[in-house]
Residue frames as a rotation matrix with the C-alpha (Angstrom) as fourth column:
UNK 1
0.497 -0.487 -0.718 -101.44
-0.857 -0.404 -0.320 12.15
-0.135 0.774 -0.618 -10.61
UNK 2
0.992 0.044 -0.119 -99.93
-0.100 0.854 -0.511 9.47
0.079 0.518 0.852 -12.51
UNK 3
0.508 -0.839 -0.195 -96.20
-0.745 -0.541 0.390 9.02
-0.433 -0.053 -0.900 -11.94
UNK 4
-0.187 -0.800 0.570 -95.51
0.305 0.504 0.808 6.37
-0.934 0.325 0.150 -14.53
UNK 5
0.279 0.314 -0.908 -94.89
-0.636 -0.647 -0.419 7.53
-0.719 0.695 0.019 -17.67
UNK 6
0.859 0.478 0.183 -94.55
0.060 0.261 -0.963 6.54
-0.508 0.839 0.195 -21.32
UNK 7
0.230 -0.739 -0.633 -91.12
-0.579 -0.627 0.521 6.88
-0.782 0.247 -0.573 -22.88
UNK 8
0.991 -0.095 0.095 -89.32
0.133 0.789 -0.599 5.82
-0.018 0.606 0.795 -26.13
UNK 9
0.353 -0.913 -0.205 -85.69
0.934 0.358 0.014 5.10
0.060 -0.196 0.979 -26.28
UNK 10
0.048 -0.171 0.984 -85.01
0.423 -0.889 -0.175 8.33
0.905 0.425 0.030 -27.38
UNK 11
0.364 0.392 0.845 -86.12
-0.426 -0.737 0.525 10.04
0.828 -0.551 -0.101 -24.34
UNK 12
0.881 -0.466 -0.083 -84.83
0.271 0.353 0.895 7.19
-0.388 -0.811 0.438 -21.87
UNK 13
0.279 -0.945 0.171 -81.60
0.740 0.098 -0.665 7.67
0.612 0.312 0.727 -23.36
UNK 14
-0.193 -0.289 0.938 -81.80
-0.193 -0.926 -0.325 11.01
0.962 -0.244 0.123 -21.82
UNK 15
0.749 0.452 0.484 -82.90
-0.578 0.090 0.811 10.43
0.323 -0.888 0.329 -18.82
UNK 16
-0.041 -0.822 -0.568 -80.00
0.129 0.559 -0.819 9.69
0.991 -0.107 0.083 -16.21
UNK 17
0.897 0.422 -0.131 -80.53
0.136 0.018 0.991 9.44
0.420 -0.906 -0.041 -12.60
UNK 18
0.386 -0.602 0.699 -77.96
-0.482 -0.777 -0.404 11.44
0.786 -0.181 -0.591 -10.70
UNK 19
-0.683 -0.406 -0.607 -75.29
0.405 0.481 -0.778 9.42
0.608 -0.777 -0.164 -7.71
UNK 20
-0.887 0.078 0.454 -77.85
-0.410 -0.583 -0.701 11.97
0.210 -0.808 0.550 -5.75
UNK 21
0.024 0.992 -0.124 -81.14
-0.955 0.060 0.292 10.15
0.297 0.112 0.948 -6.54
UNK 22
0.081 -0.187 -0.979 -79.27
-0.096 0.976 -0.195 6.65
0.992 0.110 0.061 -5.82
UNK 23
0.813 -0.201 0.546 -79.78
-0.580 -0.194 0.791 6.18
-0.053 -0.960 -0.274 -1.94
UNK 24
0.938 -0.321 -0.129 -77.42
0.334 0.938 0.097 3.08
0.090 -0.134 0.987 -2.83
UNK 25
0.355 -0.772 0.527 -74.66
0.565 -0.272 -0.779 5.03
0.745 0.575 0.340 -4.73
UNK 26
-0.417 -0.233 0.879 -74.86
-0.338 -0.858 -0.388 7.50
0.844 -0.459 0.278 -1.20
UNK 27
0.809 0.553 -0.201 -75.34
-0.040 0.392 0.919 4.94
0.587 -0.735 0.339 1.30
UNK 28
0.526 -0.825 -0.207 -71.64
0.471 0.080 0.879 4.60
-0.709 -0.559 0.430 2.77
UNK 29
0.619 -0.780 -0.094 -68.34
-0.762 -0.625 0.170 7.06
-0.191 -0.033 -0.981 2.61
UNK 30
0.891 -0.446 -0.083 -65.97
0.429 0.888 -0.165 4.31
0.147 0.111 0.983 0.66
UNK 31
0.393 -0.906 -0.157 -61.99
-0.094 -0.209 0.973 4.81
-0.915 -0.368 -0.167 1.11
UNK 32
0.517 -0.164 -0.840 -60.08
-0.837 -0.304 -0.456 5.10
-0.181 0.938 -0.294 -1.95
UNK 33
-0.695 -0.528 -0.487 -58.83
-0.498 0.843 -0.203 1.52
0.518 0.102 -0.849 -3.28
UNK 34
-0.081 0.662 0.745 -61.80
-0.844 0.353 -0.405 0.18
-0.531 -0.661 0.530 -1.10
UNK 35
-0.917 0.007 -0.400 -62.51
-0.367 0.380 0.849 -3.53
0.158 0.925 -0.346 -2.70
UNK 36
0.530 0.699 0.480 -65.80
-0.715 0.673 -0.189 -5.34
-0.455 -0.244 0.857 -2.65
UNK 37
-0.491 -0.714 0.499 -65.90
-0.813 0.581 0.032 -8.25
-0.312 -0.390 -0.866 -1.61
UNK 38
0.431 0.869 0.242 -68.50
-0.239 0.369 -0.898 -9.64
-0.870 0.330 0.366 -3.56
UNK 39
0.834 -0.352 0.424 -67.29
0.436 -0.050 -0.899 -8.69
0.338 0.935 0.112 -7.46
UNK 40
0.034 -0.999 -0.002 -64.05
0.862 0.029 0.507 -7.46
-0.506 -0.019 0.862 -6.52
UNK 41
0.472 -0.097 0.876 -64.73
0.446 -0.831 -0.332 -3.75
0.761 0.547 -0.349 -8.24
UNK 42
-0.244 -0.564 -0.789 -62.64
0.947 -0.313 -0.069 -1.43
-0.208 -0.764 0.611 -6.51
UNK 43
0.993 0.100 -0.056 -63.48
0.104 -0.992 0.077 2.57
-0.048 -0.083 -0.995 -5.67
UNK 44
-0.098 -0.995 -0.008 -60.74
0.923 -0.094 0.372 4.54
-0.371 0.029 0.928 -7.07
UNK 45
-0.979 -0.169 0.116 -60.52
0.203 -0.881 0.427 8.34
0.029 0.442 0.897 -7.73
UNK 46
-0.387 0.919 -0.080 -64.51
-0.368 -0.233 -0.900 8.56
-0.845 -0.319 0.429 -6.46
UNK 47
0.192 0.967 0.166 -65.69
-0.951 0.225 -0.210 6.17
-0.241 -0.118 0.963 -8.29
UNK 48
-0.001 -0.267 0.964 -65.90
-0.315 0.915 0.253 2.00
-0.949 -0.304 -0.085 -8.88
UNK 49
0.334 0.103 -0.937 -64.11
-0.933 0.174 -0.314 0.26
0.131 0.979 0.155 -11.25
UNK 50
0.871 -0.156 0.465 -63.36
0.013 0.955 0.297 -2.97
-0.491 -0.253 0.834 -12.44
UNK 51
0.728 -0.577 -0.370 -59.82
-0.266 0.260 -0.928 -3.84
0.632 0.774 0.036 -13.07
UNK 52
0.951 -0.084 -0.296 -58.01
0.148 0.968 0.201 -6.83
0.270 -0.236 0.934 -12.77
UNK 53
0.034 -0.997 -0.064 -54.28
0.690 0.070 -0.721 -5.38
0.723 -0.019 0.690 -12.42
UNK 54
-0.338 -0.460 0.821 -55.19
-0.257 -0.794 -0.551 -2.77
0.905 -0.397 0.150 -10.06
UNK 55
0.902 0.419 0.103 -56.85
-0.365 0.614 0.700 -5.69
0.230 -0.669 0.707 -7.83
UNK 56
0.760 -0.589 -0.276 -53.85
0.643 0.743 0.185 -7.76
0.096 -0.318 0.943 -7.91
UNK 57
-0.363 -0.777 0.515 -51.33
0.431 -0.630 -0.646 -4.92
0.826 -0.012 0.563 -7.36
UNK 58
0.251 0.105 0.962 -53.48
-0.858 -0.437 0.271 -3.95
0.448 -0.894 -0.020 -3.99
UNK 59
0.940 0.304 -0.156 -53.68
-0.190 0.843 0.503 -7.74
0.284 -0.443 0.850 -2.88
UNK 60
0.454 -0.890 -0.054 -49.69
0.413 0.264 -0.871 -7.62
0.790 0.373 0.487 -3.65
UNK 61
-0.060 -0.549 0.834 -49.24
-0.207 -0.810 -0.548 -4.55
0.977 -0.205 -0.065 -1.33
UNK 62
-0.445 0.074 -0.893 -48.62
0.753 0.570 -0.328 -5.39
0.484 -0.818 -0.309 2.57
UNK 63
-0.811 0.391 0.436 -50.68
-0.576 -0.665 -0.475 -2.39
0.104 -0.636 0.764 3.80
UNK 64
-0.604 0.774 0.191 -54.20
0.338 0.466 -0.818 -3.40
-0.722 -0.429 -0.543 4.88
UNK 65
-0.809 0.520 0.274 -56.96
0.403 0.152 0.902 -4.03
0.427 0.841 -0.332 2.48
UNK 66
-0.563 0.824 -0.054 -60.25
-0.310 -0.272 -0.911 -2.27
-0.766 -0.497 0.409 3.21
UNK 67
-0.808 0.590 -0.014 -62.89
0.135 0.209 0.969 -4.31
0.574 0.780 -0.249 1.79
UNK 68
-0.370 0.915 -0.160 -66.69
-0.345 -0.295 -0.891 -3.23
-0.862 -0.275 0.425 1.63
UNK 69
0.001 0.852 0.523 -69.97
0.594 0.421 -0.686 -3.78
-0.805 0.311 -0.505 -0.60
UNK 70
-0.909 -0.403 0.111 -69.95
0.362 -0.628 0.688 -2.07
-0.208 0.666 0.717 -3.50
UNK 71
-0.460 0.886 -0.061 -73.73
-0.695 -0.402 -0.596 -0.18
-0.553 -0.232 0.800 -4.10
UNK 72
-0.114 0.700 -0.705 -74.88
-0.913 0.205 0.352 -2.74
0.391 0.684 0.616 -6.61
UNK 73
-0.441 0.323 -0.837 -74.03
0.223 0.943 0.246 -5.86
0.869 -0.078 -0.488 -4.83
UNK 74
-0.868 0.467 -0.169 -75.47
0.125 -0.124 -0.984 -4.02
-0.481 -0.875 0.049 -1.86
UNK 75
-0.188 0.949 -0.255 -78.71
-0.851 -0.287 -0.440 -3.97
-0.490 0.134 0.861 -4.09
UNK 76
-0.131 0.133 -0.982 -78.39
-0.281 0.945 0.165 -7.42
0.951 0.298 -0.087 -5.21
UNK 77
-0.956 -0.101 -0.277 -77.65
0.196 0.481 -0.854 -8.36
0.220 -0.871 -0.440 -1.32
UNK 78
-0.833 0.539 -0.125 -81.14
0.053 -0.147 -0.988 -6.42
-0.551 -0.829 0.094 -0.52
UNK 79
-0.743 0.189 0.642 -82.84
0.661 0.358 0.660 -7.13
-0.105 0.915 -0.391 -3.73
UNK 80
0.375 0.472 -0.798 -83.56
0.158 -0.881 -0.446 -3.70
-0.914 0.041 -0.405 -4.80
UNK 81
-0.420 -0.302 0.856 -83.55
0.884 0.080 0.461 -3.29
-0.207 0.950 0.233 -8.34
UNK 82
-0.106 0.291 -0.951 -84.17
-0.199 -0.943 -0.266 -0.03
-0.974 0.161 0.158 -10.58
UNK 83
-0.701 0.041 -0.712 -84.57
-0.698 0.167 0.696 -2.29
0.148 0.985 -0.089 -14.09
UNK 84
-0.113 0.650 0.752 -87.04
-0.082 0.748 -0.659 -4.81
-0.990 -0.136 -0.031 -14.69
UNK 85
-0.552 -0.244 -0.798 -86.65
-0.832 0.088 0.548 -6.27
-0.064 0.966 -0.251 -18.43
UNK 86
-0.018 0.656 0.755 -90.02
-0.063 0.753 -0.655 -8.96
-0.998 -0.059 0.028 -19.19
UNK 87
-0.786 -0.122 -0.606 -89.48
-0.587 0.453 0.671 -11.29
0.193 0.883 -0.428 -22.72
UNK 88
0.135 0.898 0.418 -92.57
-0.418 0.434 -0.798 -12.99
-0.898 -0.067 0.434 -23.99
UNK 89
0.266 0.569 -0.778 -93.74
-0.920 -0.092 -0.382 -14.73
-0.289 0.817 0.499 -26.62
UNK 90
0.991 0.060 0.123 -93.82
-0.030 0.972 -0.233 -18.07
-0.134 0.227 0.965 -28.46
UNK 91
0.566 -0.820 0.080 -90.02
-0.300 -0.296 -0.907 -16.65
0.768 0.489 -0.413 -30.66
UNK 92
0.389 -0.608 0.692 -88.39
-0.753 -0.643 -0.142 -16.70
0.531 -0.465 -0.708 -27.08
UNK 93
0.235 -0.619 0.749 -88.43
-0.779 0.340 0.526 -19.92
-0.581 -0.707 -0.403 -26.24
UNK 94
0.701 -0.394 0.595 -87.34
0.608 0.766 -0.208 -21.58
-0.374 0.507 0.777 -29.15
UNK 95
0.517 -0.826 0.226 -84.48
0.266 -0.095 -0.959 -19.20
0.813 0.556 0.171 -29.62
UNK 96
0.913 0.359 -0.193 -84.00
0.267 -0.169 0.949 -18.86
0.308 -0.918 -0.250 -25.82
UNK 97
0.490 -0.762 -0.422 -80.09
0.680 0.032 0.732 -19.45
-0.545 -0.646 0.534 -25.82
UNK 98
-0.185 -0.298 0.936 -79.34
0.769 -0.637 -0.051 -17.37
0.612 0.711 0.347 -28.47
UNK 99
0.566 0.564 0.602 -81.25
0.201 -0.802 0.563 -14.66
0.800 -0.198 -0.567 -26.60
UNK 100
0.987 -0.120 -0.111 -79.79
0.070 -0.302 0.951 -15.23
-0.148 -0.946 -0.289 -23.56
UNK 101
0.125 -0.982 0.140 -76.26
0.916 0.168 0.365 -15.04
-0.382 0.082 0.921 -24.94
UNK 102
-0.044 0.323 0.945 -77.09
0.531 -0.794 0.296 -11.52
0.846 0.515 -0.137 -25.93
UNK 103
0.906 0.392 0.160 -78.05
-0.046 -0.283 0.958 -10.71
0.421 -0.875 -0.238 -22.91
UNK 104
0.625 -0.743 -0.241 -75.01
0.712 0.415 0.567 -11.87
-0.321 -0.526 0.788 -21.37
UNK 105
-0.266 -0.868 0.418 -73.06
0.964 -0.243 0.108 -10.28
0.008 0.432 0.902 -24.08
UNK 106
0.302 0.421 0.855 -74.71
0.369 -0.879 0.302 -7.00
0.879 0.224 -0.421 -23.47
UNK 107
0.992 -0.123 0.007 -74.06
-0.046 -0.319 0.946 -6.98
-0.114 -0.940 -0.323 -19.55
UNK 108
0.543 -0.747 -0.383 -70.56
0.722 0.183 0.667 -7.65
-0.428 -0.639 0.639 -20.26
UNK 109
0.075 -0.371 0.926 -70.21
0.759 -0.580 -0.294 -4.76
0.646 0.725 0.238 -22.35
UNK 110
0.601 0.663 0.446 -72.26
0.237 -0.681 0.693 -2.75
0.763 -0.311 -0.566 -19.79
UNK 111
0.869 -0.243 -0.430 -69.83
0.494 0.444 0.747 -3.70
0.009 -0.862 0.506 -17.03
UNK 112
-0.269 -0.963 0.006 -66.64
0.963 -0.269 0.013 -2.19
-0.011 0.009 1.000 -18.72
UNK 113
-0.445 0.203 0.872 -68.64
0.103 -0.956 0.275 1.38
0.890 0.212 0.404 -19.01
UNK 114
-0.108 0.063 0.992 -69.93
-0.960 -0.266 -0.088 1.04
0.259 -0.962 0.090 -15.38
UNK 115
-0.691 -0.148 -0.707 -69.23
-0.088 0.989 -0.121 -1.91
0.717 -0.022 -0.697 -13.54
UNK 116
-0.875 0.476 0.088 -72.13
-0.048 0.097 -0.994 -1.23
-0.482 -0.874 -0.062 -11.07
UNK 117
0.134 0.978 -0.161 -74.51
-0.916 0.061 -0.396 -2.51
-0.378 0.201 0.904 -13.50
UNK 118
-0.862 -0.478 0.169 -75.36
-0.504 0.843 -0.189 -5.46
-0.052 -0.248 -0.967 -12.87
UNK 119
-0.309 0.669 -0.676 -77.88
-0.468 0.511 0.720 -8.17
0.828 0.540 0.155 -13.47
UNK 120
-0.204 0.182 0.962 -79.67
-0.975 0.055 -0.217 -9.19
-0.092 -0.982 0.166 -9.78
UNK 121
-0.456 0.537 0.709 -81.91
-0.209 0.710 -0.672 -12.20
-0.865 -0.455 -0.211 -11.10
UNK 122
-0.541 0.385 -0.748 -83.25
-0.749 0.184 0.637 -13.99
0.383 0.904 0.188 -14.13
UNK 123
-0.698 0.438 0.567 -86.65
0.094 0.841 -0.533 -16.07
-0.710 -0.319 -0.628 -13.67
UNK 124
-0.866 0.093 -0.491 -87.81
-0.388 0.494 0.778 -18.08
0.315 0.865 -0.392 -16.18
UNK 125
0.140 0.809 0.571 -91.91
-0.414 0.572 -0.708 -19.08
-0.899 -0.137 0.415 -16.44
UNK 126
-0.984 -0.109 0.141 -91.60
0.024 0.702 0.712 -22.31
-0.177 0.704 -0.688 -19.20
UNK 127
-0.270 0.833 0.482 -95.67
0.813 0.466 -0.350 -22.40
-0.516 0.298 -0.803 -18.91
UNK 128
0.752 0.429 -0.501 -96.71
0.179 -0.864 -0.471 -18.27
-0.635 0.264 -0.726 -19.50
UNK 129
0.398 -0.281 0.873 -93.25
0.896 -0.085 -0.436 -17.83
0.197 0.956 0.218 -21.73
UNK 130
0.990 0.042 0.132 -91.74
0.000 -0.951 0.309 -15.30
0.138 -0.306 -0.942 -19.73
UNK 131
-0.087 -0.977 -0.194 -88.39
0.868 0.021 -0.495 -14.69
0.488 -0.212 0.847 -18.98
UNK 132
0.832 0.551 -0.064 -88.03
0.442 -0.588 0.677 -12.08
0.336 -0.592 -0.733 -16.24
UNK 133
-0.006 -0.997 0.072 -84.56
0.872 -0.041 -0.488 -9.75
0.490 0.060 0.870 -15.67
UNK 134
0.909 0.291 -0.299 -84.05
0.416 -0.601 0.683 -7.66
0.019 -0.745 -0.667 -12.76
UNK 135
0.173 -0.960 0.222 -81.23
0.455 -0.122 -0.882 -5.28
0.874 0.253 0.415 -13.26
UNK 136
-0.070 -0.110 -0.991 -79.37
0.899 -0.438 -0.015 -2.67
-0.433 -0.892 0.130 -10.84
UNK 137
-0.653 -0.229 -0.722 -79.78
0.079 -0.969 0.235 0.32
-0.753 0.096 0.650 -13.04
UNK 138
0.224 0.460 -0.859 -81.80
-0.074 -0.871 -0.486 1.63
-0.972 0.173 -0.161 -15.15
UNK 139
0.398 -0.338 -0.853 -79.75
-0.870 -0.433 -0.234 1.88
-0.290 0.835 -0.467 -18.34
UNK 140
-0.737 -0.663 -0.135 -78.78
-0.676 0.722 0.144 -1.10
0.001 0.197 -0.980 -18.47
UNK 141
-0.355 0.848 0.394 -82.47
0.275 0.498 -0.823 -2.39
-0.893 -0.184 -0.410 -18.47
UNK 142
0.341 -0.264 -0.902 -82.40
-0.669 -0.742 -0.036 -0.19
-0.660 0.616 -0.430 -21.65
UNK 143
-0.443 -0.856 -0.264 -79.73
-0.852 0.312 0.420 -1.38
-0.277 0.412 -0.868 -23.04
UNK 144
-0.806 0.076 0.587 -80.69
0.130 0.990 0.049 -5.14
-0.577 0.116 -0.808 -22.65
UNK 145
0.149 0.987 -0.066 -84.38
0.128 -0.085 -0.988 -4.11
-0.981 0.138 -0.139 -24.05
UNK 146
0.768 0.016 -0.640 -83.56
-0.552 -0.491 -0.674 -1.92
-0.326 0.871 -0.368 -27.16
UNK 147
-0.576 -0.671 -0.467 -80.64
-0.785 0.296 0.543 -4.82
-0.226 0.679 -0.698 -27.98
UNK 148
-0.580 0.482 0.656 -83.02
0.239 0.871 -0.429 -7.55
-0.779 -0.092 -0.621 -27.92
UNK 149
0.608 0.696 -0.383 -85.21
-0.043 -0.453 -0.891 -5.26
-0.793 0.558 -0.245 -30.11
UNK 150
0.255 -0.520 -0.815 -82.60
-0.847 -0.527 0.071 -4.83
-0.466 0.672 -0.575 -32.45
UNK 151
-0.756 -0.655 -0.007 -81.36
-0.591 0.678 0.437 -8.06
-0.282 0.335 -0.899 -32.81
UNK 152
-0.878 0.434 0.201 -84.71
0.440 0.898 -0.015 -10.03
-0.187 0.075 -0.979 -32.82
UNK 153
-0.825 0.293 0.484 -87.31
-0.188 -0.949 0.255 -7.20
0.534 0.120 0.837 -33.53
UNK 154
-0.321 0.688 -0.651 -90.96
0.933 0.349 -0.090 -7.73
0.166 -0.636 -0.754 -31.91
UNK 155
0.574 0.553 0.604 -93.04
0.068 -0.767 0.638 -5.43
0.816 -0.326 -0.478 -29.97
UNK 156
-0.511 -0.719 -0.472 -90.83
0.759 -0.120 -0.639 -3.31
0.403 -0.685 0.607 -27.15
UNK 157
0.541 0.658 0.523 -92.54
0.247 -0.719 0.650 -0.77
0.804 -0.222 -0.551 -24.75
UNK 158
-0.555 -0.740 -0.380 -90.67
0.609 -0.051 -0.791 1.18
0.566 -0.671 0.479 -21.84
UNK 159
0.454 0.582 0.675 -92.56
0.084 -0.782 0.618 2.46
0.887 -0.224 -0.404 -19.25
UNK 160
-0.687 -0.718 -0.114 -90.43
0.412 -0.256 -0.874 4.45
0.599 -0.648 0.472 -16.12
UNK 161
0.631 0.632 -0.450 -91.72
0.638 -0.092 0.765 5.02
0.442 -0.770 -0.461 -13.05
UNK 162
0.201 -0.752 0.628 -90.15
0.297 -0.564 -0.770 8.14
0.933 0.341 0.110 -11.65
UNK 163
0.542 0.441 0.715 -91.28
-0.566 -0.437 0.699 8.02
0.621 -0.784 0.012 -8.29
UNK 164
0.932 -0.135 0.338 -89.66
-0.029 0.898 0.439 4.64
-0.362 -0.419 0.833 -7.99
UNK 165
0.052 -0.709 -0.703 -86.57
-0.954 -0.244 0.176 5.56
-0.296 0.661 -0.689 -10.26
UNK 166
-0.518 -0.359 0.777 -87.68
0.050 0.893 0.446 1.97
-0.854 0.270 -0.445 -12.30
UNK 167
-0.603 -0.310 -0.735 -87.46
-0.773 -0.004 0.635 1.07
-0.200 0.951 -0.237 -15.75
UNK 168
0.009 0.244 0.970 -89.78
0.131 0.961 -0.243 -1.89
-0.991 0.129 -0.023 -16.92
UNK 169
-0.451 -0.449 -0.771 -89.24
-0.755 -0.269 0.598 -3.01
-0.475 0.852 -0.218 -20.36
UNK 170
-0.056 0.096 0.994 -91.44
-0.180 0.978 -0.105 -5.54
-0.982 -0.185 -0.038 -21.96
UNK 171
-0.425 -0.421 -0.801 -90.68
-0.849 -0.120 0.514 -7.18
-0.313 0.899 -0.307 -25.18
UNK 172
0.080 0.749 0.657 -92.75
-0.359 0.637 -0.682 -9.53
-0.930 -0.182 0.320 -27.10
UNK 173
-0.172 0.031 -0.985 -92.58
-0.984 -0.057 0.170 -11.30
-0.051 0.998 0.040 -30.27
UNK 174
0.288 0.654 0.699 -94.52
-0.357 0.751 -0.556 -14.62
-0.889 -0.089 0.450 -31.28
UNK 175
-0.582 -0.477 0.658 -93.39
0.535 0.384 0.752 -16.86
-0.612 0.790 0.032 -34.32
């Protein structure tokens, strides 16, 4: 049996992997106010956010700081990814920074609605035209796919592997 399937946005949209399906998200028992020490998100009220005044108001306090990994940069640290986002075509590298400033501007959207998506790794082939984007989630492989589509149209295909909870996304568009 085949366990990668076909989807269009529609249908990933639905599709949401559960904190239970994430060994990452249910690898360690965090303390409340916990910070990583990586990106500085902090676990608050059971789950991790990012904000800057309720960092510097713990750093302020003289109790002790408990600082741990947060699950995404512990999947950046063991490069385990659950997105995979592949740009082709002639279009991509002659509007390359444009693109990637999209991109950029798409993760930092993604970040204020869960800051544990996160971008692991961008590698660039210059000879095959590739651009290559390992995320930490899912949706946010999405996300980066179906804006790129939107903004620059082309050919976009999503195919999810459910066995693997990963997302590949490959977009293509030639002058």
């Amino acid at each position: 049996m085949d366990s990668t399937k076909r989807w269009n946005p529609a249908n990933i949209k639905k599709h949401e992997a559960t904190d239970e399906s994430d060994a990452y998200k249910n690898a360690l028992v965090y303390k409340d106010m916990s910070i990583c020490k990586k990106c500085h998100n902090i676990y608050h009220n059971k789950r991790w956010v990012h904000d800057n005044e309720l960092y510097n108001s713990i750093l302020k306090k003289k109790e002790e700081i408990n600082y741990t990994i947060c699950p995404a940069c512990l999947k950046i640290e063991t490069k385990f990814y659950n997105g995979v986002v592949e740009l082709s075509g002639n279009f991509l590298f002659e509007h390359k920074s444009d693109i990637l400033n999209l991109i950029r501007n798409t993760v930092e959207r993604a970040d204020y609605i869960d800051p544990l998506e996160k971008i692991e790794n961008i590698e660039e082939d210059d000879k095959k035209k590739i651009i290559t984007i390992y995320t930490t989630s899912e949706d946010l492989a999405q996300r980066i796919g179906r804006n790129v589509e939107r903004a620059y149209n082309g050919e976009i295909d999503y195919s999810f592997s459910e066995r693997d909870l990963l997302l590949r996304v490959y977009w293509k568009r030639d002058l």
